[in-house]
Each structure stands twice: as structure tokens, then as C-alpha cells.
C-alpha positions as CSV (number, residue, x, y, z in Angstrom):
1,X,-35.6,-22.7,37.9
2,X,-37.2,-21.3,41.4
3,X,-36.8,-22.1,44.3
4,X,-39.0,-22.7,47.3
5,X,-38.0,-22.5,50.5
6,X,-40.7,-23.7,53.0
7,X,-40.6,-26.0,56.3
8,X,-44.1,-26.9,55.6
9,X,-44.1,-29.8,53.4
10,X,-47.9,-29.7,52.4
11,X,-47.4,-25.9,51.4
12,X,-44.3,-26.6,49.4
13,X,-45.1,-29.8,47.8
14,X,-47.9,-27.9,46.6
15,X,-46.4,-24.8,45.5
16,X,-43.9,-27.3,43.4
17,X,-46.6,-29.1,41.9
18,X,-48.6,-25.8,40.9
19,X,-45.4,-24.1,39.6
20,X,-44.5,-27.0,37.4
21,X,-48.1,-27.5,36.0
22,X,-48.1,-24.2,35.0
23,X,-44.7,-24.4,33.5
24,X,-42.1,-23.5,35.6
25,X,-39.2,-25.7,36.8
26,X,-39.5,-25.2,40.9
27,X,-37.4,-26.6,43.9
28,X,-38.1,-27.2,47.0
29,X,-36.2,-27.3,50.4
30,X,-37.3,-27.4,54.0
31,X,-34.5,-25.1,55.6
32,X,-32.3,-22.7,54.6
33,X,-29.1,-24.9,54.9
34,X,-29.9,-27.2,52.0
35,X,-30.9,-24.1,50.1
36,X,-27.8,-22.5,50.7
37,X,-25.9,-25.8,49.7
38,X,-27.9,-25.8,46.2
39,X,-27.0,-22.3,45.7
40,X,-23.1,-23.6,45.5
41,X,-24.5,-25.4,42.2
42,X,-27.2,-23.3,40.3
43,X,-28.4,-20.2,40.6
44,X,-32.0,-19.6,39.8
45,X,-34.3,-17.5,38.4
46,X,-36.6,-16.5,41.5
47,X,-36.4,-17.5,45.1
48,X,-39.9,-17.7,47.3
49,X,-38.9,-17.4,50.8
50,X,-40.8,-18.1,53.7
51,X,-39.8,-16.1,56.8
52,X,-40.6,-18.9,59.9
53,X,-38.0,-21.2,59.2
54,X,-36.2,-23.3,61.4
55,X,-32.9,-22.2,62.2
56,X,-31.8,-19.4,60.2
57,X,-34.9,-17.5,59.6
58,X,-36.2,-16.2,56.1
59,X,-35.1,-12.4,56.5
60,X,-31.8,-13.4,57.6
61,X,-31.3,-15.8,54.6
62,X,-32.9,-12.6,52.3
63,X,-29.9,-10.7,53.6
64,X,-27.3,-12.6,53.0
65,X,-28.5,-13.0,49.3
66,X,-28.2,-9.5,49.0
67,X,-25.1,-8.8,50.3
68,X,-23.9,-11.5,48.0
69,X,-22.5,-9.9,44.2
70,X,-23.7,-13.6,42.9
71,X,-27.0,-13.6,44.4
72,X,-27.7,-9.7,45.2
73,X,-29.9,-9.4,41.4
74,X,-32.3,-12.9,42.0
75,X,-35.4,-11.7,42.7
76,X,-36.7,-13.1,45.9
77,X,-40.8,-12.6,46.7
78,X,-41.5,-13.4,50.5
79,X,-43.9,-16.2,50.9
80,X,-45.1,-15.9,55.0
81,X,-47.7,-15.9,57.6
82,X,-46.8,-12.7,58.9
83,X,-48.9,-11.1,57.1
84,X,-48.5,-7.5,59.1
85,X,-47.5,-4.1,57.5
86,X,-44.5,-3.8,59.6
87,X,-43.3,-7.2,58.5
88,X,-44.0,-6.4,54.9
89,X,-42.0,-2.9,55.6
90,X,-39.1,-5.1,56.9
91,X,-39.0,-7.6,54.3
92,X,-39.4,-4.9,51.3
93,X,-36.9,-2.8,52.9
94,X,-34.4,-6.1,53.1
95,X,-34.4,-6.2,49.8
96,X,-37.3,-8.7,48.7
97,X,-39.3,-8.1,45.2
98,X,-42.4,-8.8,46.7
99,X,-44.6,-10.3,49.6
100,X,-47.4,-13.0,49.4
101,X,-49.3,-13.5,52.9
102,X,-50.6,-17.2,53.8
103,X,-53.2,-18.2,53.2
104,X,-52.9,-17.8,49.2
105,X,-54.3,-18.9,46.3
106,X,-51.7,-20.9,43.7
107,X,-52.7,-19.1,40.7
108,X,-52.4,-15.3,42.6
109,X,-48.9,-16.8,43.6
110,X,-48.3,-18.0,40.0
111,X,-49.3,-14.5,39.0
112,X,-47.1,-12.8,41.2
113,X,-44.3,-15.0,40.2
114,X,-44.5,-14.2,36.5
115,X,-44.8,-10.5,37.3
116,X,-41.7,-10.2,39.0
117,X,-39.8,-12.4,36.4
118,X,-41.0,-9.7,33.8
119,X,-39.8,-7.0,35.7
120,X,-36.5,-8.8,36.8
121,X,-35.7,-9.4,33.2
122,X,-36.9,-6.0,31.5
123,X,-34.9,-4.4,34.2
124,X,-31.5,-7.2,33.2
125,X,-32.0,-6.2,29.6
126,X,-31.8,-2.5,30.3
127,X,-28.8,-3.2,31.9
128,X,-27.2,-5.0,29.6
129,X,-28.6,-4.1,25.9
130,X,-28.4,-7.3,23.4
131,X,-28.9,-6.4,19.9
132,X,-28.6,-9.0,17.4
133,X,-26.0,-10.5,18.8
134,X,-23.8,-7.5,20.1
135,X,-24.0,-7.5,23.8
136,X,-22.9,-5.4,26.7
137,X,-21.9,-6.2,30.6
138,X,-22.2,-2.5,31.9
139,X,-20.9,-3.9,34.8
140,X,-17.9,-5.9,33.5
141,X,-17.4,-3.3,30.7
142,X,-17.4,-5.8,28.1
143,X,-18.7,-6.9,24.6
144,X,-19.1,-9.7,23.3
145,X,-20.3,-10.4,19.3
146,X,-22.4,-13.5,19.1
147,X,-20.2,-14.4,22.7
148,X,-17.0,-13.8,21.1
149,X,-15.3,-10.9,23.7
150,X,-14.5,-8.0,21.5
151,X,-11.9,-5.5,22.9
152,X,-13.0,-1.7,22.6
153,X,-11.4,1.4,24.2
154,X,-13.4,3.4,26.6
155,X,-14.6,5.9,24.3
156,X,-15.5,2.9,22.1
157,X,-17.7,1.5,24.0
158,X,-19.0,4.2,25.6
159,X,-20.4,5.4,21.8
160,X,-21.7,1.9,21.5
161,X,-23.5,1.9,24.6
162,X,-25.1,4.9,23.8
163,X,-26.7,4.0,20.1
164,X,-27.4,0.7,21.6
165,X,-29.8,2.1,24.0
166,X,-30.9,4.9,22.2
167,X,-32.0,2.3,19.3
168,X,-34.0,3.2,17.0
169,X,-33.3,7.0,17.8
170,X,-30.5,9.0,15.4
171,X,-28.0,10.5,17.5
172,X,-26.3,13.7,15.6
173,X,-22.4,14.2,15.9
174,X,-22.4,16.7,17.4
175,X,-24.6,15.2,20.6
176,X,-22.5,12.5,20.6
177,X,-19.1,14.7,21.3
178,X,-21.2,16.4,24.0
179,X,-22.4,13.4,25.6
180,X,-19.3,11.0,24.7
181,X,-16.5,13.3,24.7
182,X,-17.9,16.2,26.9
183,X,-17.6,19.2,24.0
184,X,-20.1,21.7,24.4
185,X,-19.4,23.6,20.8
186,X,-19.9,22.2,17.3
187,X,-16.6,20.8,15.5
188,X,-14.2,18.3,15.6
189,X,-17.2,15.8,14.8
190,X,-14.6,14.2,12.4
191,X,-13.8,12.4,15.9
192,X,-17.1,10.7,15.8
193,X,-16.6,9.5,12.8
194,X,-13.4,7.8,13.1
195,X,-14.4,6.0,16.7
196,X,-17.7,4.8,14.5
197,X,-15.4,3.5,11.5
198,X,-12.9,1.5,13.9
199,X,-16.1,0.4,16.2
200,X,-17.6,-1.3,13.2
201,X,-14.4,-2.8,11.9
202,X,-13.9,-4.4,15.9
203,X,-17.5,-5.7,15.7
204,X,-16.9,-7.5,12.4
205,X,-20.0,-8.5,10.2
206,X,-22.3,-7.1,13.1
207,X,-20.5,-3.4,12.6
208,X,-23.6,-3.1,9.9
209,X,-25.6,-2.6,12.5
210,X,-24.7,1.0,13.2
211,X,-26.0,3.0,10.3
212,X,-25.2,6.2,9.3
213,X,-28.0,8.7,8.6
214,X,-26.3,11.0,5.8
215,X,-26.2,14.5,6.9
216,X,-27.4,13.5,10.8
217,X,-25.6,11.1,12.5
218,X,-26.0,7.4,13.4
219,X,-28.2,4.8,14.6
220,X,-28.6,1.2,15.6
221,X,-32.1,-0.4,14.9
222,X,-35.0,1.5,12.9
223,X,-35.6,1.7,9.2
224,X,-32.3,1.1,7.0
């Protein structure tokens, strides 16, 4: 869903229509009070917000989103007239993904749209890795297997954080007890070992995904 908050109703009835033509579900509000009021209900994908608005005005609205933890990671692409640099500079700087000048054409605005949606969700999967099934809140320091929470000690998830976003690659033992553990000789990579064996018993049937490379080290993802 995305949301379009504009006081002219011409411009945002057709911004709707052009967004839902294309294939987008869009919403539309006048003012930033009864965008703030469906914010209490949904949260959605991208926000285009206009700057001149009545009351509150578009760059106070942009800050508040940002200073928000449920908000501060929507990506928010400033629709306005002011269309000067400084204005752009203050917007940008506020926090906003990108900044479309009126007068616009609705398919360089559609454009725009699904650029910043593919950069907003490359950027969300880098921070949390998904892979098949196994997935991790960096910031809630959780996994969860196929949405099942699965409890793992620091170390533990730490290791599986690491293959996860390393997939594909081998990672040896003994640059795993550097990086995990901090050890800067070779050795002890029995320890390695043992977190890998009780990581893939935690994750269940998904623990095949971490495969051992005989005589290396381990992997997730690549070539069995």
C-alpha cells in the first residue's frame, strides 16, 4: 500500500488512479491528520508527501516519521512545488528517499516509486537475511524457522548470521574463531564445530542448510 498525501484533490486523485492502474494499491488523504490517523491502522510500503499542506506541513510530518522506531524505515519520496535546491537539501537531509518537483509526469513518478521500493527492500533483506525459511531480526536478535522463534545463544547466532550472509561463500574454522570468537591463532577450531552441530539440531530439518565443506569449513547456499 502507499500512501499519498496531497491537499490538491485533482493531483491526488490522479496520482491514485495512475498508481493503481499500474498496479499498486495507493491511498489518498488531503492533510496530514487523517494520514496520521491511518497510520494507527496500517503501515505502508511508501509514503509520497507533499510539502504545502494545510496545517502541519509535509517536512514536519517527514520528521516525525523518522523519529518514530515504527515508521523511521518507510521510505517517504517528497512530492512538492518547491522545486529549489535548498528545499531538496532540506527535505533529503530530513530524512526523505527522494524528491519529485510539480509539475511531473505519472509514469516518471511511477518510476521513481518502484525505484525506491527496490532499494527499500534490497536494503530490508540485507538486514534481515531470509534463507529458505530461516530468518533473522538483526535488530530484535531473533530467528525464526519457517516463523517458528528458535532460541540460540549469542555465539549461535552470531555464527548463523555470518554463513547466512556470506552465502554461497565457505567460511574456514579457523576465520570463523577469528571473526566469531575473536582468536587470532589457529586451534581450538573443535569449538566451531560443536556451535555448528547444536545450531543445526536448534534449527530442526532447516539445520541441512549449513553444509560442511570437508577439510574447509562451512557454508549456507552454493553447490551441495
Amino acid at each position: 500500500m502507499i500512501y499519498c498525501v496531497e491537499d490538491d484533490d485533482n493531483i491526488r486523485e490522479l496520482v491514485i488512479y495512475t498508481l493503481e492502474t499500474t498496479g499498486l494499491k495507493a491511498r489518498g488523504f488531503a492533510d496530514g491528520s487523517a494520514f496520521t490517523e491511518a497510520l494507527a491502522f496500517e503501515t505502508p510500503e511508501l509514503i509520497l508527501l507533499d510539502i504545502m499542506l494545510p496545517g502541519e506541513d509535509g517536512l514536519e510530518i517527514l520528521k516525525k516519521l523518522k523519529c518514530s522506531s515504527k515508521t523511521k524505515s518507510i521510505p517517504v519520496i517528497m512530492v512538492t512545488a518547491k522545486g529549489s535546491e535548498y528545499d531538496k537539501v532540506i527535505g533529503l537531509d530530513s530524512g526523505a528517499d527522494d524528491y519529485v518537483t510539480k509539475p511531473f509526469g505519472m509514469m516518471e513518478l511511477v518510476s521513481r516509486i518502484k525505484a525506491v521500493l527496490r532499494r527499500s527492500k534490497g536494503s530490508q533483506e540485507r538486514e534481515n537475511p531470509e534463507i529458505q525459511g530461516v530468518h533473522i531480526d538483526v535488530k530484535k536478535h531473533e530467528v525464526t524457522v519457517d516463523g517458528r522463534t528458535v532460541p540460540l545463544t549469542l555465539k549461535e547466532f552470531e555464527l548463523l548470521e555470518k554463513l547466512m550472509r556470506n552465502e554461497g561463500i565457505v567460511l574456514t574454522r579457523d576465520q570463523l574463531l577469528t571473526e566469531i570468537w575473536g582468536y587470532d591463532f589457529d586451534g581450538e577450531t573443535r569449538t566451531v564445530d560443536v556451535h555448528i552441530r547444536t545450531l543445526r539440531q536448534k534449527l530442526g530439518e532447516k539445520g541441512e542448510i549449513i553444509q560442511t565443506v570437508r577439510g574447509v569449513g562451512y557454508r549456507i547456499g552454493g553447490s551441495a
